[in-house]
C-alpha positions as CSV (number, residue, x, y, z in Angstrom):
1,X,96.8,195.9,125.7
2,X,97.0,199.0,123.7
3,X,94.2,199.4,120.7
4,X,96.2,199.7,118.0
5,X,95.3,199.4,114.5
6,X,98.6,197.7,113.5
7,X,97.5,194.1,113.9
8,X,99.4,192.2,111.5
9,X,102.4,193.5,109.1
10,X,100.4,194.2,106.3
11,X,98.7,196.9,108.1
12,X,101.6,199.2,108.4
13,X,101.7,200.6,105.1
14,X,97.6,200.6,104.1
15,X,96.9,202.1,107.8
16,X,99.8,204.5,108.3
17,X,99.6,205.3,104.2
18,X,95.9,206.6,104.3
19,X,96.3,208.1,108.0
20,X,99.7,210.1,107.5
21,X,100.3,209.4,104.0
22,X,103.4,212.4,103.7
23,X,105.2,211.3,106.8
24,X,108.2,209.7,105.5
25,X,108.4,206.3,106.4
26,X,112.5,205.2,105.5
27,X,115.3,207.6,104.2
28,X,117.7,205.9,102.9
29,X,121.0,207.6,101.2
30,X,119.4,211.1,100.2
31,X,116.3,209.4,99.3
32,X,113.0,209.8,101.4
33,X,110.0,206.9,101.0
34,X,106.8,208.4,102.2
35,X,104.2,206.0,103.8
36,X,101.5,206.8,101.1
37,X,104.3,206.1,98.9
38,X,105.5,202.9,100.5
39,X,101.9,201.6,100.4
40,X,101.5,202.5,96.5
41,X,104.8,200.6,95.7
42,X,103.8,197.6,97.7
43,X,100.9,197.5,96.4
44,X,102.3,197.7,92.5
45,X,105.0,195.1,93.5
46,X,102.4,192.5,94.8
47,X,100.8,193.0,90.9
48,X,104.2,192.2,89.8
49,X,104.6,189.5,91.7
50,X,101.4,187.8,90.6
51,X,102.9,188.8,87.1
52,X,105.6,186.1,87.3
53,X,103.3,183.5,88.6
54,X,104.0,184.1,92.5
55,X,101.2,182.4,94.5
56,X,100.1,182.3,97.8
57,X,102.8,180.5,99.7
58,X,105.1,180.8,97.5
59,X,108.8,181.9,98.6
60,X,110.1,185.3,97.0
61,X,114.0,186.0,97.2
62,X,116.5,188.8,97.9
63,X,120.1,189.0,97.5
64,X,122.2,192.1,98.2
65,X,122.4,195.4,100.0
66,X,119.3,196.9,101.6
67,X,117.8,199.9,100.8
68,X,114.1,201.5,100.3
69,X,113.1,198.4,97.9
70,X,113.8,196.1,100.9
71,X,111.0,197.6,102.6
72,X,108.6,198.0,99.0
73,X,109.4,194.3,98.4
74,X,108.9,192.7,101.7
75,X,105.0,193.9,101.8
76,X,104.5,193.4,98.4
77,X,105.1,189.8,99.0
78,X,102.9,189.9,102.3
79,X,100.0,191.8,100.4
80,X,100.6,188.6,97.7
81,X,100.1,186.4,100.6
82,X,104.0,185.2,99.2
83,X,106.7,184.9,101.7
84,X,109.8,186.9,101.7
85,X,113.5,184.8,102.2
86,X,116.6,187.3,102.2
87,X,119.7,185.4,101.7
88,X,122.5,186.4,104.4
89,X,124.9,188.6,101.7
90,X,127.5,187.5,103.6
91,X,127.4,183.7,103.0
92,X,129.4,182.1,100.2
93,X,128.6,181.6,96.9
94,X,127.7,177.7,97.3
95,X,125.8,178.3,100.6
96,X,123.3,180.9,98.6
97,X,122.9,178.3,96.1
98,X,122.1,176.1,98.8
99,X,119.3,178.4,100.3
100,X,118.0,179.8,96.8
101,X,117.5,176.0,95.8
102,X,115.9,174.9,99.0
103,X,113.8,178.1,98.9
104,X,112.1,176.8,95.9
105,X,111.3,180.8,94.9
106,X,111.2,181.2,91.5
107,X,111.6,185.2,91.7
108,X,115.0,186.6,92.6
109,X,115.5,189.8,93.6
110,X,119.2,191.4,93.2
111,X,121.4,194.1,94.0
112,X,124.2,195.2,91.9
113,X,127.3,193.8,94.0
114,X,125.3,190.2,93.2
115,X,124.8,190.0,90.0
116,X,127.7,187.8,89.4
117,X,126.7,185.8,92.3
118,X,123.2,186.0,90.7
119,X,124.2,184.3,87.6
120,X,126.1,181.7,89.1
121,X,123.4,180.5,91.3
122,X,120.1,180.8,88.8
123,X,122.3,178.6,86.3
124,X,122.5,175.9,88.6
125,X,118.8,176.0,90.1
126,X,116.6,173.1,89.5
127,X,113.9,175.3,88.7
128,X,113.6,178.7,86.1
129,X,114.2,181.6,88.1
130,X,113.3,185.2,87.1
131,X,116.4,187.7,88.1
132,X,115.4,191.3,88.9
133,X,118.1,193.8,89.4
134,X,116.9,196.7,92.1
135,X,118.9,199.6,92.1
136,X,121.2,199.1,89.0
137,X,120.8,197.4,85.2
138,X,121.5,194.0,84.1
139,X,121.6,192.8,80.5
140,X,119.7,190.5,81.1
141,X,118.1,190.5,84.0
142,X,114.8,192.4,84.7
143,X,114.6,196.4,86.3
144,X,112.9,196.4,88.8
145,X,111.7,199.6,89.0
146,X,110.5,198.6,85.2
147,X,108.3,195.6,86.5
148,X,107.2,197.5,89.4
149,X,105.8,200.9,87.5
150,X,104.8,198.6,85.0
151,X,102.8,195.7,86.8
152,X,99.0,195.0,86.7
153,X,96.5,195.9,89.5
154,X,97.2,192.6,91.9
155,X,93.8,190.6,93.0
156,X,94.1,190.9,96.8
157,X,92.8,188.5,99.2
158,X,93.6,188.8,103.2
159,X,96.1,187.9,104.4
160,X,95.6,184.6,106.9
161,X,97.4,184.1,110.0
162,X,98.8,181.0,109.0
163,X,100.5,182.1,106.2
164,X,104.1,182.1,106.0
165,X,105.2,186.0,105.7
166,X,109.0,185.5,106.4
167,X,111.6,183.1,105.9
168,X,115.3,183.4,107.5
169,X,117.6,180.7,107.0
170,X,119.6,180.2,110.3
171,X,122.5,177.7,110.1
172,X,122.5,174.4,110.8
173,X,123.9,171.7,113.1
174,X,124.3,169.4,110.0
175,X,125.8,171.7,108.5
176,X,122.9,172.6,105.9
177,X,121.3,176.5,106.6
178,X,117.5,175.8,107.6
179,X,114.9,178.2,106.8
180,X,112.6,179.7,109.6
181,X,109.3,179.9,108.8
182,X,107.4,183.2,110.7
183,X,103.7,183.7,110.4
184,X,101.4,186.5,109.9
185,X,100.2,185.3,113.5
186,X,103.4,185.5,114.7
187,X,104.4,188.7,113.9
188,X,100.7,189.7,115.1
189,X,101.7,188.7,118.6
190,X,105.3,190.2,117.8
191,X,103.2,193.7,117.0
192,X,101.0,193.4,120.3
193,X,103.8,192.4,122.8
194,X,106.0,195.4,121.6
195,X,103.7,197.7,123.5
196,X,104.9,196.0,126.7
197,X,108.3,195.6,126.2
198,X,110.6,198.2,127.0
199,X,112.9,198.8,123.8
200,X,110.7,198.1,121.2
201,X,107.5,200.8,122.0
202,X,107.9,203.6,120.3
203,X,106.7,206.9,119.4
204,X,105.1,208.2,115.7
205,X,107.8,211.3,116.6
206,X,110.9,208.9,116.9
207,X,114.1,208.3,114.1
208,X,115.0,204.8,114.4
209,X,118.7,203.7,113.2
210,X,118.2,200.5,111.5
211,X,122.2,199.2,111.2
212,X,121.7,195.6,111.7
213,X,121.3,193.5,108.6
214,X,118.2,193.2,107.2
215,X,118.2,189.4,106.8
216,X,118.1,188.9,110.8
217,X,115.1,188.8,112.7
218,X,116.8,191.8,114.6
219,X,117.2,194.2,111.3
220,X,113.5,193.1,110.6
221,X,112.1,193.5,113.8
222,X,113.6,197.0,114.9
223,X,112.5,197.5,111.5
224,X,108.6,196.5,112.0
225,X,108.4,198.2,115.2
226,X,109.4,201.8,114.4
227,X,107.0,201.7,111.1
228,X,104.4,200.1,113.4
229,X,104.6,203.3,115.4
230,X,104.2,205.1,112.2
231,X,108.2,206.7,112.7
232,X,111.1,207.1,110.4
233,X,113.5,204.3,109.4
234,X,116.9,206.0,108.7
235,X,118.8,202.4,107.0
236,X,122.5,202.4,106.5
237,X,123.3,199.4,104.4
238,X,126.9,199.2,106.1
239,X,127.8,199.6,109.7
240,X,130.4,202.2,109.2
241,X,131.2,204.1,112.2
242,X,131.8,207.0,111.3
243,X,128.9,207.9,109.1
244,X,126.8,206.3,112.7
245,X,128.2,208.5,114.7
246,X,127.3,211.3,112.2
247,X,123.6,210.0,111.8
248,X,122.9,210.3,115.3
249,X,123.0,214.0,115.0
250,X,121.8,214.8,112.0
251,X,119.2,212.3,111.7
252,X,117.6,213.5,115.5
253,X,118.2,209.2,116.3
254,X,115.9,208.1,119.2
255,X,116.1,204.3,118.7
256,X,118.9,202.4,117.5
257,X,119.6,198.3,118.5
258,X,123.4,197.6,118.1
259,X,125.2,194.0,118.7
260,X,127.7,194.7,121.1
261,X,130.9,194.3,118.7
262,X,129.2,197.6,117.2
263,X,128.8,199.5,121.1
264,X,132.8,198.5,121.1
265,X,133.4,199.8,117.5
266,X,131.8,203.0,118.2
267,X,133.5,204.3,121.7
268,X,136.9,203.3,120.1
269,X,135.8,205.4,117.1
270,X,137.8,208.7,116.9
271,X,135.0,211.8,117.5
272,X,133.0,209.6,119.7
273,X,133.2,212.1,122.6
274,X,132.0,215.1,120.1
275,X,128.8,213.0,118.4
276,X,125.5,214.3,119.1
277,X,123.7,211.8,121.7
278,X,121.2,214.4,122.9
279,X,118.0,212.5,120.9
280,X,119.0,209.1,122.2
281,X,116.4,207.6,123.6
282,X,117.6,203.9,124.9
283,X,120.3,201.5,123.3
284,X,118.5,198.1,123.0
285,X,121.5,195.4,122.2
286,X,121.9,191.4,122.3
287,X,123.5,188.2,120.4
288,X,126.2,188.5,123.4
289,X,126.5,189.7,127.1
290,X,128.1,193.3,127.5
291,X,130.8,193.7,129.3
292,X,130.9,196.1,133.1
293,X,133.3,198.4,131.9
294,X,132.0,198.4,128.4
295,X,128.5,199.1,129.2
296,X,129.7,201.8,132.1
297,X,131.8,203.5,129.5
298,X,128.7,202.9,126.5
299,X,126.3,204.7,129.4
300,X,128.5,207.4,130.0
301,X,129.2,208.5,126.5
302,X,125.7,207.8,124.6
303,X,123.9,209.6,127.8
304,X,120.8,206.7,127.9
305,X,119.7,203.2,128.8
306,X,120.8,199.9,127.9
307,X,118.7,196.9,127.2
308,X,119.5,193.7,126.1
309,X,117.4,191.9,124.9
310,X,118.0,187.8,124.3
311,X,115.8,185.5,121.8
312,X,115.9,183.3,118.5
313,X,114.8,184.0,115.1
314,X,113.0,180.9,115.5
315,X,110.8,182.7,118.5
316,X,110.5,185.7,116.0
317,X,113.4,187.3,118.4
318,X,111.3,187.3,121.5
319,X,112.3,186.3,124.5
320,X,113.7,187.5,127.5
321,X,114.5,191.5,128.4
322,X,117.2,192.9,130.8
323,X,115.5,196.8,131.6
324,X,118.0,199.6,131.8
325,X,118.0,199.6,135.7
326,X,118.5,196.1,135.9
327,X,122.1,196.6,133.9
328,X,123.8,196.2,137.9
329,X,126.3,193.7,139.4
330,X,125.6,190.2,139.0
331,X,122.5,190.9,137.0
332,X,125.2,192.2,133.8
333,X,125.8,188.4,133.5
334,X,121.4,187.7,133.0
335,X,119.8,187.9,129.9
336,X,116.9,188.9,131.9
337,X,113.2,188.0,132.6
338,X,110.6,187.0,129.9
339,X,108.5,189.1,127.7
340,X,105.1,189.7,128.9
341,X,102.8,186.5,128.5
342,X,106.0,184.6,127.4
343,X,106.4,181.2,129.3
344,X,109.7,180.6,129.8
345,X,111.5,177.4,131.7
346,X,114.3,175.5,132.3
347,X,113.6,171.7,131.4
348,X,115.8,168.8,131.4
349,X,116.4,166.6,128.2
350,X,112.7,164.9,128.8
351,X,111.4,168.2,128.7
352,X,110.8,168.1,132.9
353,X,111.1,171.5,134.6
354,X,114.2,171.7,136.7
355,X,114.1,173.3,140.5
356,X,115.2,177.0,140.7
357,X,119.0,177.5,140.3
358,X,119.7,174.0,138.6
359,X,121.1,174.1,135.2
360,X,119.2,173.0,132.3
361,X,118.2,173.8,128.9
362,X,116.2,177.2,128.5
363,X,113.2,176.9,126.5
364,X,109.7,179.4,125.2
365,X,106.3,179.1,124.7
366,X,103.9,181.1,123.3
367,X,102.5,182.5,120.1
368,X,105.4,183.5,118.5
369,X,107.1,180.5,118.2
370,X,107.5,180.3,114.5
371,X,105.6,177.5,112.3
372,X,108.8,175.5,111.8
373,X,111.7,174.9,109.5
374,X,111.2,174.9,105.4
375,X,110.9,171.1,104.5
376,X,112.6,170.2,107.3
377,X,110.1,168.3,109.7
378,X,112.8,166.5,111.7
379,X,114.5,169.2,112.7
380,X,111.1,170.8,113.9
381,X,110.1,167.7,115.7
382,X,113.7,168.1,117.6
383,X,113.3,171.6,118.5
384,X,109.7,171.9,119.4
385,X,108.6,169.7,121.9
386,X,104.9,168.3,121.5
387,X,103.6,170.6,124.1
388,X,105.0,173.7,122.1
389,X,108.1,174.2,124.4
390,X,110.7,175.6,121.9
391,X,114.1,174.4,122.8
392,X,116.8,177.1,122.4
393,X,120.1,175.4,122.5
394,X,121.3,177.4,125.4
395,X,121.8,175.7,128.7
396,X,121.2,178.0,131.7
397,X,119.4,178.9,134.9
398,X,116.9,181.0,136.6
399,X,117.5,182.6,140.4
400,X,114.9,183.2,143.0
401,X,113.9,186.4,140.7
402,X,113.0,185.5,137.9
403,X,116.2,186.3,136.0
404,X,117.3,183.8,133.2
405,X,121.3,183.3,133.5
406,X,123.1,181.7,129.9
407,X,125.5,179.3,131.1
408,X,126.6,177.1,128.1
409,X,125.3,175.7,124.7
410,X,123.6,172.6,124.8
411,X,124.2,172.4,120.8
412,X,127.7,173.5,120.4
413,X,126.6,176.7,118.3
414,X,129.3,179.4,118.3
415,X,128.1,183.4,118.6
416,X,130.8,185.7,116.9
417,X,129.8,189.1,116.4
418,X,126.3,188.5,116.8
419,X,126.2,185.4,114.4
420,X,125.7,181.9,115.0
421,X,128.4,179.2,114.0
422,X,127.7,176.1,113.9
423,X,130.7,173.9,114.6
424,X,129.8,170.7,111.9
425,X,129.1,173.3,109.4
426,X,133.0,174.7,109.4
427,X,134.1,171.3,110.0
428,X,132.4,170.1,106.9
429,X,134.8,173.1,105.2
430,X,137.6,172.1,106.9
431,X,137.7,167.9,106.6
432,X,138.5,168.3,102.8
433,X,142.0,170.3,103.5
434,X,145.0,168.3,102.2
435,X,146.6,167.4,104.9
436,X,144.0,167.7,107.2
437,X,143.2,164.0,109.0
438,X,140.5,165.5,111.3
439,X,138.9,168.5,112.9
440,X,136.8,169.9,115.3
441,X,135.6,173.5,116.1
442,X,135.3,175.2,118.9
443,X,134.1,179.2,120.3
444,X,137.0,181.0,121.9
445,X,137.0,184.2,124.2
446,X,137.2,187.1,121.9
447,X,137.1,190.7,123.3
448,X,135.7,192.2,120.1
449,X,133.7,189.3,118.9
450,X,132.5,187.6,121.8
451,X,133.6,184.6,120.5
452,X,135.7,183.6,117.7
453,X,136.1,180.5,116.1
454,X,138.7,178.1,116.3
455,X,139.8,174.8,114.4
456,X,141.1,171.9,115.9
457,X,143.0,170.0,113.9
458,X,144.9,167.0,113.6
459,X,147.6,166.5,110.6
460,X,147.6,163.5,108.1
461,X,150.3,161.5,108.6
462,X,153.6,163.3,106.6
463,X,151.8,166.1,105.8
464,X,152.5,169.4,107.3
465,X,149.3,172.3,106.4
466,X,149.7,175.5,107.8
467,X,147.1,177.4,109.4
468,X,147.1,179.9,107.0
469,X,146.4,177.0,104.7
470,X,143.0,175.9,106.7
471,X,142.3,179.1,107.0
472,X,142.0,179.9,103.2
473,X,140.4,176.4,101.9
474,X,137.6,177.0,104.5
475,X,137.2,180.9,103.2
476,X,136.7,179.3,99.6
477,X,133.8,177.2,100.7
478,X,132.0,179.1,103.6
479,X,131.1,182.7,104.5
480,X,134.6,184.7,105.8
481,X,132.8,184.8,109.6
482,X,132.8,181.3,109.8
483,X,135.8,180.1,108.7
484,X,138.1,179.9,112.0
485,X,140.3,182.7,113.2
486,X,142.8,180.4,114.3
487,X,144.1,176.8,114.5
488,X,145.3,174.7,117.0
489,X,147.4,171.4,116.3
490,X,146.2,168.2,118.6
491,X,147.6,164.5,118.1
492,X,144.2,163.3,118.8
493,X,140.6,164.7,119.1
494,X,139.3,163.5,122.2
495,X,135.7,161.5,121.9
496,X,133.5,159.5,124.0
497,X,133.0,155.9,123.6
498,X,130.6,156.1,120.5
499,X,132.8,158.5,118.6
500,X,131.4,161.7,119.3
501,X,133.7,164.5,119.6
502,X,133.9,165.8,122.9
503,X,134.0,169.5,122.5
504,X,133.4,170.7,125.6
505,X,137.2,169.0,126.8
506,X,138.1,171.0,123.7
507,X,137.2,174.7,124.8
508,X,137.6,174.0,128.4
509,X,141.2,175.4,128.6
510,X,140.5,178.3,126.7
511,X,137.6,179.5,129.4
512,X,139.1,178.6,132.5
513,X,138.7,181.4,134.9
514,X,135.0,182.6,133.6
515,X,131.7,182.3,135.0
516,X,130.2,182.3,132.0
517,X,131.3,179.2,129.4
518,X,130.2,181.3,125.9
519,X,130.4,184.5,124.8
């Protein structure tokens, strides 16, 4: 293992700001955010944090578009010994009231395109909640930049590994979002295994293009790694692909990790063939596989190596790696082989390791398997086994290699675009449709998306909704990329004797013909 001195998050900005205090650490819009500088802020936010009463443990939330203040706020909380919860920006309205309440955080951070958002949801907390505005004013919320330039010195104490240092709310088989709780230790281990793993090693010299969303563990972790290295963020706060293709040049980009809807998005962008790919480095990618022709045509025009890389935010997005040569025949349809000192296995529903080439669920072990879900001890005890085997949800298989084939879902969850779905969670939208008698949802082949989501739907007697009409009732209660794409008419849902729906006779027709059952 390399020596670094990066050994847990909080190190970044105090080591890199004394050692190389002028580099800059994220540009952002114009705007340039020096290490030394980074380190200051942090520090001055984790005074104002203390301010309002935030105490170790405590849960500190963000709402809105990322920028440099994503970066000053998330370490102020961790030098607080507070833990950070973005909300996903694109969820709607009642799901961020859902996560803001469960959060318990009493300090809401918010960007401009929120505040209306932001008022809704503090009104009906159970709890007072302080609203700062970053970036623009409020009448009457707090400036941030105000509180921040304006805070007492903050009592520091080290941070502990055990202490929670990020929460990201996945969604949830019920149908309720569950927050993921990630230590300081597991972003420790996160920090020493990126020195082995291919993709996420880089250089003090090297520009990475952060274009993910910064409330996934895959806009955080790209994020982590490059100002671990002591490099330069460049963040876009929208994946526009134009101004990417642009940035590539004229930010000198050597890292960049794109979901694979965004590799399509760019080579069908107009200029592609004319950006500037010469700094490139690698392409690291996941959520979904890539597809031969795809990836050939992604190689050809961005001039580097593809790796994909496969994981959870519950494992702190480790997992499995496919390397750049390995991107060749039937190996484009493996998520690849585990992260150094990952364990990694195929068990069957007791949690027995299955014999090489049998299907079963894959699951991970080691330390960065997060603490477990916010308040939500059943669900922990169902996804952790006792023996610290973390079970993903995907079913699969591993050859005589090594490599680690996705073959289904054992849980149903639906990936479109690099997001999970969760079918109970759109059904739950769905059910309360006039005219809608009952309903089940299903992941369909999608050449952009992966998958997209489709509703299943049986009609009330004498009534007659369109599927334009599901369409919009479930937009009004859920984010827009969950609500289903499409809807298909049935007499009856098919289920098993105790009732259960039986989806997998449900998305069947739509992938005959594919090796591979999701997207």
């Amino acid at each position: 293992m390399i020596d670094d001195p990066i050994k847990q998050l909080t190190d970044i900005p105090t080591v890199h700001g004394r050692d190389r205090g002028d580099r800059v650490a994220v540009h952002f819009e114009g705007r340039d955010l020096t290490y030394a500088a980074l380190d200051r802020r942090s520090t001055q936010v984790a005074g104002l944090l203390q301010a309002q009463g935030v105490k170790p443990g405590d849960r500190v939330a963000w709402l809105g578009r990322p920028s440099e203040a994503w970066y000053e706020i998330f370490f102020g909380a961790a030098k607080a010994r507070a833990c950070f919860a973005p909300i996903n920006a694109r969820l709607a309205v009642p799901e961020i009231a859902f996560i803001l309440k469960d959060s318990s955080a009493s300090v809401f951070f918010v960007t401009p395109e929120f505040f209306d958002c932001a008022v809704t949801v503090a009104e009906h907390a159970d709890r007072p909640v302080t609203v700062i505005a970053v970036g623009g004013e409020h009448p009457t919320f707090n400036s941030y930049a105000a509180l921040r330039d304006a805070a007492p010195a903050p009592v520091l104490d080290a941070p502990q590994p055990t202490d929670d240092v990020l929460q990201l709310y996945t969604s949830g088989t019920t149908g309720l979002p569950k927050g993921v709780r990630l230590t300081n230790a597991n972003y420790s281990a996160f920090l020493g295994l990126r020195h082995l793993v291919d993709g996420f090693s880089y250089d003090a010299d090297d520009t990475v293009l952060i274009l993910m969303p910064m409330f996934h563990v895959a806009g955080t972790n790209i994020s982590f790694s490059g100002l671990a290295a002591g490099g330069r963020i460049v963040l876009q706060a929208e994946f526009a692909p134009q101004a990417v293709l642009q940035a590539f040049g004229a930010e000198r980009v050597a890292h960049v990790f794109l979901a694979p809807v965004m590799i399509n998005a760019l080579l069908q962008t107009p200029g592609v063939e004319a950006a500037d790919f010469s700094s490139l480095k690698k392409v690291s990618y996941g959520a979904s596989p890539i597809s031969e022709a795809v990836l050939a045509k992604a190689t050809q025009t961005f001039g580097c190596g593809f790796i994909q890389f496969y994981g959870m935010t519950e494992t702190t997005g480790a997992g499995t790696t496919l390397a750049p040569s390995e991107h060749t025949g039937e190996l484009l349809r493996s998520c690849g082989r585990p992260w150094a000192t990952l364990e990694t296995r195929i068990a069957d529903e007791d949690g027995n390791e299955v014999p090489q080439g049998e299907i079963g669920e894959i699951e991970i072990r080691g330390p960065i398997v997060m603490a477990g879900y916010w308040n939500r001890p059943e669900a922990t005890a169902e996804t952790i086994r006792p023996g610290g085997w973390l079970r993903t949800g995907d079913a699969g298989y591993m050859d005589a290699n090594g490599f680690f084939f996705v073959h289904d879902r054992v849980k149903d969850m639906i990936v479109s675009g690099g997001e999970n779905v969760y079918p109970a969670e759109v059904e739950n939208a769905i059910l309360g449709c006039p005219g809608v008698a009952d309903a089940a949802v299903v992941g369909v082949p999608d050449e952009r998306w992966g998958e997209a989501v489709k509703a299943i739907v049986v009609r009330a007697a004498g009534a007659d909704p369109s599927a334009a009409d599901i369409i919009a009732y479930a937009r009004g209660r859920i984010a827009a990329y969950k609500a289903p794409k499409s809807v298909d008419f049935i007499d009856a849902l098919p289920r098993n004797p105790s009732g259960k729906v039986l989806r997998r006779e449900l998305r069947k027709p739509y992938w005959e013909g594919r090796d591979r059952k999701v997207g």
